[in-house]
GUDOKOL-726446 format. One line per 5 residues: number of its first residue (from 1); their letters; for each residue x, y, z of N, C-alpha, C. Coordinates in Angstrom, 3 decimals. Layout:
REM residues N
NUM> a> X,Y,Z,X,Y,Z,X,Y,Z ~ ...
This chain:
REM residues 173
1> xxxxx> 106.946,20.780,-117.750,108.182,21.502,-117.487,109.266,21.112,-118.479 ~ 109.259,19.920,-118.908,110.328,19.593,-119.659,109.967,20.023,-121.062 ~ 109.016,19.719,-121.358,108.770,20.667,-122.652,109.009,22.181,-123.020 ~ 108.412,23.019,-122.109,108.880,24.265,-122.136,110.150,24.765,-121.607 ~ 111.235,23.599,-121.169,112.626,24.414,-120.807,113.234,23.492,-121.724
6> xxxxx> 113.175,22.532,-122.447,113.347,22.182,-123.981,113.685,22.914,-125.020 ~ 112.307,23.977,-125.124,111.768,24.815,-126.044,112.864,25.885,-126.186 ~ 113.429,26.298,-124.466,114.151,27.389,-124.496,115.319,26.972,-125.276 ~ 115.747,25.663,-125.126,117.405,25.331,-124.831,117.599,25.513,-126.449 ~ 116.687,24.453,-127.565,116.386,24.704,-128.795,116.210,25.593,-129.244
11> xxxxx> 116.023,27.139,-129.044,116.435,28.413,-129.540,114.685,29.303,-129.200 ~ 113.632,28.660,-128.672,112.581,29.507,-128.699,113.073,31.009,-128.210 ~ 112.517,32.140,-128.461,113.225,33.667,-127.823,112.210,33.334,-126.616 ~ 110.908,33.198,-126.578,110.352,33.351,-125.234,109.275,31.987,-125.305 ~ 109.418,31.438,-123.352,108.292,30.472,-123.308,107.907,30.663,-121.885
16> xxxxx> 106.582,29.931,-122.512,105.713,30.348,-121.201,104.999,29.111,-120.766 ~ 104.655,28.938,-119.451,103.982,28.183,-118.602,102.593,28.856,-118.376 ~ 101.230,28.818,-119.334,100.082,28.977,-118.639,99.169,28.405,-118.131 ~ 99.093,28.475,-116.857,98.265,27.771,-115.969,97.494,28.676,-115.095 ~ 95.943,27.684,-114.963,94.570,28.327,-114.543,94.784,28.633,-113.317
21> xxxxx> 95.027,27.926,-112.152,95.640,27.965,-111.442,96.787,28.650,-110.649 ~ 96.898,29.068,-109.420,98.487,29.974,-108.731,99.524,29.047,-108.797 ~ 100.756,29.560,-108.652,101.786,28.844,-108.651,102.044,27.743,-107.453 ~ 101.283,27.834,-106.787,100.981,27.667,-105.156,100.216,25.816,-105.469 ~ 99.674,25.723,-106.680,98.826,24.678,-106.957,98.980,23.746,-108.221
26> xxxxx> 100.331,24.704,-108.406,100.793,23.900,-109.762,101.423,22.427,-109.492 ~ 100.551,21.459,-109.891,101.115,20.115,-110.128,102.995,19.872,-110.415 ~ 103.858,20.273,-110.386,105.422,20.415,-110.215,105.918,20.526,-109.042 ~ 106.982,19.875,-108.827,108.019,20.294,-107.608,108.323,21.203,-107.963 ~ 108.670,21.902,-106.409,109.354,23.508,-106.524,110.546,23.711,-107.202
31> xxxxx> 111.234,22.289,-107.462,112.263,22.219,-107.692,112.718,22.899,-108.943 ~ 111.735,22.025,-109.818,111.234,21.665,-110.834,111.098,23.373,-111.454 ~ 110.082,24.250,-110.812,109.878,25.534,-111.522,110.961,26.651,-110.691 ~ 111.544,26.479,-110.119,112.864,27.012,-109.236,113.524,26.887,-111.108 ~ 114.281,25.667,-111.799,115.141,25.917,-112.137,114.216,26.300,-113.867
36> xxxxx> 113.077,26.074,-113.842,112.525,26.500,-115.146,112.706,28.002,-115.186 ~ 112.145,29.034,-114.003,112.361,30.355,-114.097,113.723,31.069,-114.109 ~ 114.824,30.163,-113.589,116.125,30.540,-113.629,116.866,30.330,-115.276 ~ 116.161,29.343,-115.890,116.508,29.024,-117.093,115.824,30.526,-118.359 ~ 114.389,31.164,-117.754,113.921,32.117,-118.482,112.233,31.684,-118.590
41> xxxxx> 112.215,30.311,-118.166,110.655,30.431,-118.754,110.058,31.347,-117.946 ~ 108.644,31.910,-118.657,107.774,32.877,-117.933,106.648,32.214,-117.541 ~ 106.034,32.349,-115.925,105.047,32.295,-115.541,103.565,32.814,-115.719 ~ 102.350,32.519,-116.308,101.520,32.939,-116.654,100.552,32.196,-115.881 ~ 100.412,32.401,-114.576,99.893,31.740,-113.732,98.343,32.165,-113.118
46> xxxxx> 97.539,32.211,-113.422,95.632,32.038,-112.985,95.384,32.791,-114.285 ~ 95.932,31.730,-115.356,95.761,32.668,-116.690,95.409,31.169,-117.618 ~ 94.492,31.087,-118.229,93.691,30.156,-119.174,93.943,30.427,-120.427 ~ 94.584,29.280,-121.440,94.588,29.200,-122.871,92.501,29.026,-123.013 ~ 91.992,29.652,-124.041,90.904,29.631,-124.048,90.422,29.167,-125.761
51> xxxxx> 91.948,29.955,-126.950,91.260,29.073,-128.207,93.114,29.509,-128.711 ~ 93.090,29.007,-130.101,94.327,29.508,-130.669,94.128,30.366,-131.496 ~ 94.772,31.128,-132.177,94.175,31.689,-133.476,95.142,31.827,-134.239 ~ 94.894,31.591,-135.364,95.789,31.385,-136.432,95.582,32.797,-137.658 ~ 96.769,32.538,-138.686,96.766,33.824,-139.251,95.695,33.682,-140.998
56> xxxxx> 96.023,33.744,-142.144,95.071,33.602,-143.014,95.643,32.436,-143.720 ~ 96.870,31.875,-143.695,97.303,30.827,-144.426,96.769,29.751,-143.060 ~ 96.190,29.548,-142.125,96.305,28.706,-140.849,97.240,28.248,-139.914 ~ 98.357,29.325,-140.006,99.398,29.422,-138.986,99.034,29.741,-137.750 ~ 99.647,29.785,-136.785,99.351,29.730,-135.415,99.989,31.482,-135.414
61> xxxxx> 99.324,32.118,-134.834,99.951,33.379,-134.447,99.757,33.869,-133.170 ~ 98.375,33.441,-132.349,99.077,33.549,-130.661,97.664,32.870,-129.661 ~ 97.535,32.351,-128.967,97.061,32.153,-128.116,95.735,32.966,-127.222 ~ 94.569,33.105,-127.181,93.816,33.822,-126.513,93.820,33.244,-124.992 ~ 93.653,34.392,-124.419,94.077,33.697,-122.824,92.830,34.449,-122.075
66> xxxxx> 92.199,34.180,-121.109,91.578,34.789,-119.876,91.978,34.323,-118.530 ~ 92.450,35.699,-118.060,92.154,35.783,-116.419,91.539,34.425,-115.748 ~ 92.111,34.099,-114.693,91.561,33.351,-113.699,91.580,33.779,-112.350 ~ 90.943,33.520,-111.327,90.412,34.234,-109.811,90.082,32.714,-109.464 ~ 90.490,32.245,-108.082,90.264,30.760,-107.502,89.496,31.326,-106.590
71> xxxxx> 88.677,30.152,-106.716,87.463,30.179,-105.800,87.566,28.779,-105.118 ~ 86.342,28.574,-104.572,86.406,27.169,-103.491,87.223,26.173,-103.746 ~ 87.621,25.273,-103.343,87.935,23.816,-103.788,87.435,22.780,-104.346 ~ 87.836,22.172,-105.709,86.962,21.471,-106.320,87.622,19.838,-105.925 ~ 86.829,18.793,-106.612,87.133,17.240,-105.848,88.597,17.002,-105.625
76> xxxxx> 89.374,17.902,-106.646,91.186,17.484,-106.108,91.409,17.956,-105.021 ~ 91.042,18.963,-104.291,91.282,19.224,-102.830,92.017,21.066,-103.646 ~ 91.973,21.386,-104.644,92.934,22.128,-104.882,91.855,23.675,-105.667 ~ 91.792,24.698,-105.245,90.943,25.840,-105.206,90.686,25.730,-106.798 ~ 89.560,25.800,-107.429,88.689,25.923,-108.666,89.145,26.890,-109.215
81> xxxxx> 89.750,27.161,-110.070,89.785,28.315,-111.106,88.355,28.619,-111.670 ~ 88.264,30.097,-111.599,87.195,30.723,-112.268,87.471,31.708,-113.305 ~ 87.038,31.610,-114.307,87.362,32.882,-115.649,86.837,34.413,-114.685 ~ 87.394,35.197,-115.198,87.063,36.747,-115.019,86.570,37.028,-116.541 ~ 85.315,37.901,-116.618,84.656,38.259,-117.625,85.502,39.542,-117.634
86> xxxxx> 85.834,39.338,-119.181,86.462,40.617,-119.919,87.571,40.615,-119.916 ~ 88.225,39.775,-119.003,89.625,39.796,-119.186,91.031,39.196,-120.242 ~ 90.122,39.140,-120.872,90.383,37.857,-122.280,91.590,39.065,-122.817 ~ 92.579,38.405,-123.457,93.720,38.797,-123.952,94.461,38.037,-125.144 ~ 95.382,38.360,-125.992,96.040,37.593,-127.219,97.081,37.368,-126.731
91> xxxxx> 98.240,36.893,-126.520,99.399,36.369,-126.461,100.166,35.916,-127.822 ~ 100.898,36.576,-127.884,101.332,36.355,-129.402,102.512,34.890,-129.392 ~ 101.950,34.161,-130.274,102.714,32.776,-130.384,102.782,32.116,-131.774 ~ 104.293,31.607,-131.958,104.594,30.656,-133.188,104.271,29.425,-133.262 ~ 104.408,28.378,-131.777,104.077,27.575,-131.962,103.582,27.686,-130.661
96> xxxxx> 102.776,26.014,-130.081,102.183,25.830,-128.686,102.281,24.599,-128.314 ~ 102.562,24.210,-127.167,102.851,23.022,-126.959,101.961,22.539,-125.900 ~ 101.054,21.667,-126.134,99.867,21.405,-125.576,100.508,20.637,-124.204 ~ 101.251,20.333,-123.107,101.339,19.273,-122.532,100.656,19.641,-120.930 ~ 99.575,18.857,-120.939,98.896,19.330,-119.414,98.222,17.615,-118.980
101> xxxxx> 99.677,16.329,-118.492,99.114,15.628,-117.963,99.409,14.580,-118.653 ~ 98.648,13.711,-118.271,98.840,12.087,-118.989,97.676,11.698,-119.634 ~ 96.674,12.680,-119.186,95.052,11.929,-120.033,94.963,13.515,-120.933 ~ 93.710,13.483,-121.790,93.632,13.850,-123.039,93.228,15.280,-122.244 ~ 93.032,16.424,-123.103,92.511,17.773,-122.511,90.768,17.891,-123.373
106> xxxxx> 89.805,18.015,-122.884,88.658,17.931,-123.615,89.067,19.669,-123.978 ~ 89.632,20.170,-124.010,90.201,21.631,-124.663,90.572,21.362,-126.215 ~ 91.373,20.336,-126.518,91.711,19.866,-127.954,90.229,19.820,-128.397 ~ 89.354,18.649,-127.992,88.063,18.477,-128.586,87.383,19.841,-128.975 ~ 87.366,20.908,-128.324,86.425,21.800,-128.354,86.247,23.347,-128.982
111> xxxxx> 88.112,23.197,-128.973,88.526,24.010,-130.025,89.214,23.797,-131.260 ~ 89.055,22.642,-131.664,89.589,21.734,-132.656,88.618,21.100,-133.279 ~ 87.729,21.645,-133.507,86.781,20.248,-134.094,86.720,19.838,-135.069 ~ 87.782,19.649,-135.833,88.135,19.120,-137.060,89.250,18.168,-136.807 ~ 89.465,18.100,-135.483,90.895,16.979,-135.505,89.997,15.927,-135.228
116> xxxxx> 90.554,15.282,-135.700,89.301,13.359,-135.141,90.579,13.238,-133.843 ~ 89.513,12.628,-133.102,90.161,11.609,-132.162,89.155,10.697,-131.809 ~ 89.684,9.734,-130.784,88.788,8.511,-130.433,88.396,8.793,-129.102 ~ 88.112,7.558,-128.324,87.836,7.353,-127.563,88.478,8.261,-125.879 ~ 88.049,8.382,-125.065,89.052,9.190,-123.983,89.227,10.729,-124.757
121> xxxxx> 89.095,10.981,-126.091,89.808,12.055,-126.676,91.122,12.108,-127.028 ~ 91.984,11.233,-127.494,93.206,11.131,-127.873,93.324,11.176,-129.358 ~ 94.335,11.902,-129.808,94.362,11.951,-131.492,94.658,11.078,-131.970 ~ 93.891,10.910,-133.227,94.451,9.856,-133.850,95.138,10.354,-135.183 ~ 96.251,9.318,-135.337,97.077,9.882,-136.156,97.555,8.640,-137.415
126> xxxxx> 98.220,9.124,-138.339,98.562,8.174,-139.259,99.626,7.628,-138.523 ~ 99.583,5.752,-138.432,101.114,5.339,-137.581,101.980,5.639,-137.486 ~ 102.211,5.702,-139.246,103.893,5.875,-139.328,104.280,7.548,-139.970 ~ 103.576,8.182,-140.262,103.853,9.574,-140.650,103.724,10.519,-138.948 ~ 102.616,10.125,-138.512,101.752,10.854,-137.414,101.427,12.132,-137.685
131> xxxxx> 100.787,11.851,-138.351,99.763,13.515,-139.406,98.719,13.114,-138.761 ~ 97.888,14.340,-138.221,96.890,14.421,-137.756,95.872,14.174,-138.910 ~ 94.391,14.290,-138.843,93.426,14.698,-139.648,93.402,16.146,-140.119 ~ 93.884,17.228,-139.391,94.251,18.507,-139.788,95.495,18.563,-140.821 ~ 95.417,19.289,-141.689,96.449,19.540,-142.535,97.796,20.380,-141.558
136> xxxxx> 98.330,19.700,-141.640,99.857,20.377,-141.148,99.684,20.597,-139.614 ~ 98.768,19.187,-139.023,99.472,19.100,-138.008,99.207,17.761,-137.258 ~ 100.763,17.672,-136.653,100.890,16.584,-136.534,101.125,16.352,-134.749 ~ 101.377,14.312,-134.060,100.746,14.699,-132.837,101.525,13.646,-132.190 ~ 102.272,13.352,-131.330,102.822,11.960,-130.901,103.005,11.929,-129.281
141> xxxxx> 103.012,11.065,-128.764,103.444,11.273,-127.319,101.726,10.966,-126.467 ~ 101.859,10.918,-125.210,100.587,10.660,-124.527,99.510,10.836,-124.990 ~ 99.142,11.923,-125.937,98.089,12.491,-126.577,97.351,11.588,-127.911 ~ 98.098,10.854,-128.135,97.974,9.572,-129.274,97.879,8.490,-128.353 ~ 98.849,7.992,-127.586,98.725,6.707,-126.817,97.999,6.409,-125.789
146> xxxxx> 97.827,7.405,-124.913,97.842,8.071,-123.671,99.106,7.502,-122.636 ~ 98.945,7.312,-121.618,100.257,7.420,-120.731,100.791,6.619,-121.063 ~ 102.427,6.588,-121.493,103.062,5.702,-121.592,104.929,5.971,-121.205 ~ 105.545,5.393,-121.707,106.940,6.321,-120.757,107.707,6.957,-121.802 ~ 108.277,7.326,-121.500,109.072,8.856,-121.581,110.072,8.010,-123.238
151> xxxxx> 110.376,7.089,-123.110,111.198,6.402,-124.437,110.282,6.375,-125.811 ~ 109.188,6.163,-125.453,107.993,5.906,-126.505,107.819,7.509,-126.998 ~ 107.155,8.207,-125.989,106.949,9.480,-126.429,108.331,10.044,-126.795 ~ 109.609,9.872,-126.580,110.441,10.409,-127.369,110.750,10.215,-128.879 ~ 110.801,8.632,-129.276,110.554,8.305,-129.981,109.585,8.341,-131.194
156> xxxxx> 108.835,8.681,-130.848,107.673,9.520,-131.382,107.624,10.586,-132.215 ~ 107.769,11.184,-131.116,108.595,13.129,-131.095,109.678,13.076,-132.354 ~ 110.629,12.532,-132.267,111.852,12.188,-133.035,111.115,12.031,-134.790 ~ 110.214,10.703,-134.594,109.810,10.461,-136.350,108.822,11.707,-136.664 ~ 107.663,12.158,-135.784,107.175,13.598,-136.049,107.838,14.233,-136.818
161> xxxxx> 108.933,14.746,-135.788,110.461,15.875,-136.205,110.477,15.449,-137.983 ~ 110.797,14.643,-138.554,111.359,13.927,-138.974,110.037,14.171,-140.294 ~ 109.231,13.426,-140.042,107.924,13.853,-141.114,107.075,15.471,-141.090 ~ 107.538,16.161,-139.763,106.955,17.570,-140.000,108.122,18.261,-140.861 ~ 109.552,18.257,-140.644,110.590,18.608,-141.630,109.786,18.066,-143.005
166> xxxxx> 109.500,17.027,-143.424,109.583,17.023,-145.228,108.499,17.263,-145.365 ~ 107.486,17.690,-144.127,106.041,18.426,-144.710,106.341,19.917,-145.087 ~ 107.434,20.636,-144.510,107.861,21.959,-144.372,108.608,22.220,-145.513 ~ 109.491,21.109,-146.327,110.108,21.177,-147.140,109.613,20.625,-148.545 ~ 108.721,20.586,-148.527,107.983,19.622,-149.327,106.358,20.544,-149.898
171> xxx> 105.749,20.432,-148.924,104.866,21.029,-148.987,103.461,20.089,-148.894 ~ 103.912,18.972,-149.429,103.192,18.022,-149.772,102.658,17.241,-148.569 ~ 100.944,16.929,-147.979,100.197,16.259,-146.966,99.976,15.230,-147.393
């Protein structure tokens, strides 16, 4: 949540929350998406990121998504998302902001398979630049460390900022 009502405040025109899952099962206080939708974010709710796709230079240009339909309950106590065949769709996007949790998404692994990571699935990154193994992209916050608090991952975020600017201005990996 804080990432995507971030996104808005910093000038994104549109952001979205997609989750496999109903709103009914979303890991957030009500509170929490009460003031995200009042702020503008959009709900994209029993709806699955499935790959990214990028344009011919390897820019990000939008998101493939499929349909979800809940079915039984799986070990969290909380109804299983199931894909719907055919329902697959593009979502057009500049950037994406991966944040689903405190442990790694085996989703990075599987549609990424050129980013190294280690162990658990967490990226690994150069210390002090935090450049991924992918060219022009870079990674900081739980997803490198895994859980840790909110000062670290800001901090992080901040020198990213900071080395993705003179990758943008620069050109140079």
């Amino acid at each position: 949540m804080d990432a995507v009502r971030c996104a808005l405040r910093l000038g994104a025109k549109n952001a979205y929350i997609i989750y496999r899952r109903s709103e009914a099962e979303m890991p957030a206080r009500a509170e929490e998406i009460k003031h995200a939708k009042e702020e503008g974010v959009q709900f994209l709710c029993l709806t699955s990121p499935i790959a990214f796709l990028g344009d011919e230079k390897g820019w990000l240009r939008a998101a493939r998504c499929q349909k979800m339909e809940l079915g039984e309950p799986d070990k969290s106590g909380r109804r299983r998302p199931i894909p719907i065949p055919g329902s697959e769709f593009d979502l057009p996007l500049d950037v994406a902001i991966v944040a689903i949790g405190t442990t790694s998404n085996p989703l990075i692994q599987s549609t990424t398979p050129d980013l190294k990571t280690r162990e658990g699935g967490y990226i690994v990154v150069d210390p002090q630049t935090l450049k991924t193994s992918k060219v022009g992209v870079f990674a900081a916050g739980d997803i490198v460390t895994g859980a840790a608090t909110v000062i670290l991952a800001m901090g992080a975020g901040r020198r990213a900022a900071f080395y993705i600017d003179e990758y943008l201005r620069t050109g140079k990996w």
